[in-house]
N, C-alpha and C positions, 0 to 999 in steps of 0.2 A: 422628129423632123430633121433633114438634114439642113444642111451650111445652106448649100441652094437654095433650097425650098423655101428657108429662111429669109434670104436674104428676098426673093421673085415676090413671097407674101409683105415682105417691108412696101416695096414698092405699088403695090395695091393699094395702098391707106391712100384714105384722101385725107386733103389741108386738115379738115375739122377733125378727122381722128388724131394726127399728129400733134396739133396744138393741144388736143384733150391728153397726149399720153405726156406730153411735155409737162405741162401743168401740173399732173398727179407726181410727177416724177420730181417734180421741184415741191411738192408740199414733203415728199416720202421723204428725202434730202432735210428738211427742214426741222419735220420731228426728229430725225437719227441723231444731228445736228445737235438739239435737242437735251436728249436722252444723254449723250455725249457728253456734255459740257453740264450735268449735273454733279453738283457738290458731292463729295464723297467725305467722311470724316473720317480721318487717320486711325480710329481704332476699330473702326467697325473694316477696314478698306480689305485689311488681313482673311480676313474670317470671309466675304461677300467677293475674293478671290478664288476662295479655296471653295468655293461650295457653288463658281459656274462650271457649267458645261464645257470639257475641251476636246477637242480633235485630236488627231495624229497630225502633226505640224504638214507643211505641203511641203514640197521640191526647194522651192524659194526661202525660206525659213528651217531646210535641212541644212543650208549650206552657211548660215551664219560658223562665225567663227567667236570663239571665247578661250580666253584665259582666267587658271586657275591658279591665283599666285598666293604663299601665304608663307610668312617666320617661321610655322611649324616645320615640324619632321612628320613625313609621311608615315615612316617608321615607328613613332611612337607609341602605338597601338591607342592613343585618345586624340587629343584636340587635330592631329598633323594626318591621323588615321582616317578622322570623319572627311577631313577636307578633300583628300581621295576618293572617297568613298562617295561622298556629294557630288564629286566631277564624273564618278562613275554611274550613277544614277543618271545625269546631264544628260551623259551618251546617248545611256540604253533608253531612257523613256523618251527624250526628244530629237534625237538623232544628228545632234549638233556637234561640230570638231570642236574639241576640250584640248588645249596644250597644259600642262602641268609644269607647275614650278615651284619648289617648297625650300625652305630652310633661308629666304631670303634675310638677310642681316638689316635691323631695322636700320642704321644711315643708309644705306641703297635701296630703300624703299621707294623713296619718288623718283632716282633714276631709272627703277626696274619698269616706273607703271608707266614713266616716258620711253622705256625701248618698248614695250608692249603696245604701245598706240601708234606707235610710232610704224608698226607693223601691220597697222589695219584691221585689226578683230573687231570684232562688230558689241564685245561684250566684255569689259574684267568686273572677273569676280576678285576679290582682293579680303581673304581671312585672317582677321588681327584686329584689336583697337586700335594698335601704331598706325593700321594704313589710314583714317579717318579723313585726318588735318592733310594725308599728303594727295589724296583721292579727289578732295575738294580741289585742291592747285591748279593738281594735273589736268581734269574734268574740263577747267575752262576753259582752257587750250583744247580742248577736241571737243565740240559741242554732239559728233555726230557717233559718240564711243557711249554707250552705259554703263555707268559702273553700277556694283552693287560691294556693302560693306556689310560684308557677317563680323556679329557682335559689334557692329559702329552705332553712331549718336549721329551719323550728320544725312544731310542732305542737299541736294538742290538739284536744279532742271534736270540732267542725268545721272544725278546720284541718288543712289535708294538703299536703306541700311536696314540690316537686320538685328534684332537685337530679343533673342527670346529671355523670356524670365524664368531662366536655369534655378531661379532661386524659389519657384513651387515643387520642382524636384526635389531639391538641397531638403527642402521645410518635413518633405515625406521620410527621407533616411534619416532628419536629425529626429525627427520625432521614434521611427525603428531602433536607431539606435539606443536610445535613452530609457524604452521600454525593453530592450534586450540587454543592456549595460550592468553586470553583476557591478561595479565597482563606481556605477553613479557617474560615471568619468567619460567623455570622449571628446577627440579631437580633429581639429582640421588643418592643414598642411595646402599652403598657394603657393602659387609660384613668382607673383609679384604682387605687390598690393595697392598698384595704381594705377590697375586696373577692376574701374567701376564694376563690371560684369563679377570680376571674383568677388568683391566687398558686397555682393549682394547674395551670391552665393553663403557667406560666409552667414549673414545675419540673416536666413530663410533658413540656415542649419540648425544655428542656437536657437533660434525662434521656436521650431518645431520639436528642439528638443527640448527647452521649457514648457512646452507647451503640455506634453506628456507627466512633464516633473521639472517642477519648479526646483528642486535642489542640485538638480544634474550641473556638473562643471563642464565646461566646453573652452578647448585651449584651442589657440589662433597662433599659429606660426606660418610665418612668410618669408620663403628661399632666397628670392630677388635672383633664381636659377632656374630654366623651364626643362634644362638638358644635362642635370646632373643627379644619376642617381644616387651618389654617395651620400650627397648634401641630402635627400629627400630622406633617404634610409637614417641618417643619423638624428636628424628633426623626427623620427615616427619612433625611434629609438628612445631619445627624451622624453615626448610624450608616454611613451607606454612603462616607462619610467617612474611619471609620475602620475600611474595611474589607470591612463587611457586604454579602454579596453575597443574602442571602435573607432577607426579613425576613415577620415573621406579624405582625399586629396584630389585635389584640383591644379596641377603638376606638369602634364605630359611627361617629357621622359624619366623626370626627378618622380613622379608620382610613384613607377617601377618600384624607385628603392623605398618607395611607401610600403607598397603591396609587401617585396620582400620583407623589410622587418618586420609589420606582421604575422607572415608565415612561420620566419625564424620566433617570433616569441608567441607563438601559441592567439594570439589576438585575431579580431575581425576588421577587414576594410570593403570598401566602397569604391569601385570605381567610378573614372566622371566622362563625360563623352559620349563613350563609347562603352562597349556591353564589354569587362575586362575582367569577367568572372574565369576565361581560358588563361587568362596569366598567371592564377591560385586559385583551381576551382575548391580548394575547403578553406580557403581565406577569404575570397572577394564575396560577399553574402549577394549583393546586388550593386546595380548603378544606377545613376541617372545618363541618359544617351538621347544626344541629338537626333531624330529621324532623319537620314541624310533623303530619303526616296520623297519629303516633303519640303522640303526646307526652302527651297525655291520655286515651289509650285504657284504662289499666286506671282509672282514678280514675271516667269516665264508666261503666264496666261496675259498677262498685263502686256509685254511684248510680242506675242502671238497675235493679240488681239488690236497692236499699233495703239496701245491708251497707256504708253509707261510712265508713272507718274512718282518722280523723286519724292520717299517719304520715309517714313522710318515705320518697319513693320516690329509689333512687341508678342510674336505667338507666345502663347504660356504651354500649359501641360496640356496633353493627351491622356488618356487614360489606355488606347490601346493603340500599339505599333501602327503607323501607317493608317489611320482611322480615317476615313474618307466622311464623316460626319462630326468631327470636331476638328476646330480650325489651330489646336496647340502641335507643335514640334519636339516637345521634349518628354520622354517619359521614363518608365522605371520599368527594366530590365527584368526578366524572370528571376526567380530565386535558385532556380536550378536545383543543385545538389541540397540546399538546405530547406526546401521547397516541408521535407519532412519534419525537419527538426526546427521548425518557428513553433508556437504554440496556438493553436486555431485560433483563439482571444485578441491573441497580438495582430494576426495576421486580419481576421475579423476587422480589428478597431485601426490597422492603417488602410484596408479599404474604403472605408467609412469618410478617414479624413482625405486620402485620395478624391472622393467624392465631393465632401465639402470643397475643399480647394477647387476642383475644377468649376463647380456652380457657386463658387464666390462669395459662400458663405464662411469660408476663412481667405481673407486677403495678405499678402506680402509683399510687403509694402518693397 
């Protein structure tokens, strides 16, 4: 039918139709209304995001603008790499303008997210625990900006924090390691330790690797450095020193000189992040890696669909990259080159606990 035709049939209706289409039309309002304003509980909110129906965004919702602000280094090839790599997904799957800005020094944090609003984006992303406390400040001065905080703890009317639990990955490779460990020994390597998200990494590591074997030794050293390789190299150097024949770092730049020493001493690592088995592929055995192509899928559908709701989302593991039926964002990397040399058994029984973990028959805490 066209516009005319449309509009010449309007005019046709008599009073009694009119009132009748008015009335349905106010009940239809009423349930949406509704359905709307039903309670949602914060941990089911994640998972009943990720598994609606979405569109290709329209004209209107192409043209939002967002910023990508985060301490990291882009460069990094882990924490500074995904956060690219996340803004790069933004683009291509929702067709939104992404500005980048990385390596922000944590005192110029709340001035950077005041020149950013200060500019009108319709969206900051903001990657770091540091930005949490200054995210809330800024937030209330612009009621009409959302933020969102990857790895935060806070929220409010438009703040929404992401905070997956990195430490069902960690629990997978501390337990790998501990059953490939000749020397009973391995270790982990942060880059500061006041940050909650690492301390939970760190005790999902040992966990999993007691879990396998309770005698395994597992050494904790923290840089209080996120962008120095020497310091990381020399901390993977002690450990393997005293032993360590596996070690994970959770690092960014400093994690590098993880990787390196144990290249340089014949030993195995773990990258964190991001998939960093190309930085030593016969050293890096696997990683745990943020899925950047999901990470902000229900929070954009939540915006798309005008229902954005300040909360804090907790995804845990996936089991396969990019899984469009499980609602976790973090999983475990191929094994690549050593794909051969695991022994089916080992390989077998961290499937298995892979499994457990995801159906919640091992929890980490």
């Amino acid at each position: 039918m066209t516009g005319i035709q449309h509009r010449n049939s309007i005019q046709k209706l008599s009073s009694r139709e009119i009132f009748v289409s008015v009335i349905l039309a106010a009940v239809l309002v009423t349930w949406i209304a509704i359905i709307m304003c039903s309670s949602v509980s914060f941990q089911n909110a994640y998972a009943q995001a990720q598994n609606k129906s979405f569109q290709t965004p329209n004209s209107a919702n192409q043209s939002l603008k967002i910023a990508y602000l985060t301490d990291g280094l882009f460069s990094d090839a882990g924490w500074g790499a995904f956060a690219y790599n996340a803004g790069q997904e933004i683009i291509s799957k929702y067709g939104y303008e992404v500005s980048f800005l990385d390596n922000v020094s944590i005192p110029n944090i709340e001035t950077t997210l005041k020149d950013y609003a200060d500019r009108d984006y319709d969206i900051i992303i903001a990657q770091g625990y540091e930005w949490g406390n200054p995210v809330i400040k800024v937030a209330q001065k612009y009621p009409d900006i959302k933020f969102i905080v990857f790895t935060g703890q806070v929220k409010s009317e438009n703040v929404a924090s992401i905070f997956p639990r990195q430490q069902e990955a960690a629990y997978l490779l501390g337990a790998l390691a501990s059953m490939l460990s000749k020397n009973h020994t391995i270790g982990f390597i942060g880059g500061d330790e006041k940050y909650p998200n690492l301390k939970n990494i760190y005790e999902g590591y040992k966990q999993g690797a007691l879990h396998v074997n309770s005698t395994t030794r597992v050494f904790e050293t923290y840089l209080g450095d996120w962008d120095n390789e020497s310091k990381g190299r020399s901390a993977a150097l002690s450990q393997i020193k005293e032993g360590a024949d596996f070690l994970l770092h959770v690092a960014d730049t400093s994690g590098q000189g993880v990787i390196q020493a144990a290249k340089e001493k014949g030993i195995y690592a773990f990258g964190a992040v991001s998939d960093q088995n190309k930085l030593a592929p016969d050293t890096v055995v696997t990683s745990f890696v943020l899925d950047p192509a999901k990470a902000y899928d229900s929070i954009f559908k939540m915006i798309y669909g005008n229902n954005f709701t300040g909360m804090i989302f907790t995804p845990g593991l996936e089991l396969t990259k990019n899984s469009t039926t499980e609602d976790g964002i973090v999983y475990i990397a191929p094994f690549h080159g050593f794909q051969n040399k695991i022994p089916a058994d080992i390989q077998a029984k961290f499937s298995q606990l892979a499994q457990d973990v995801r159906n919640k028959k091992i929890t980490i805490p």
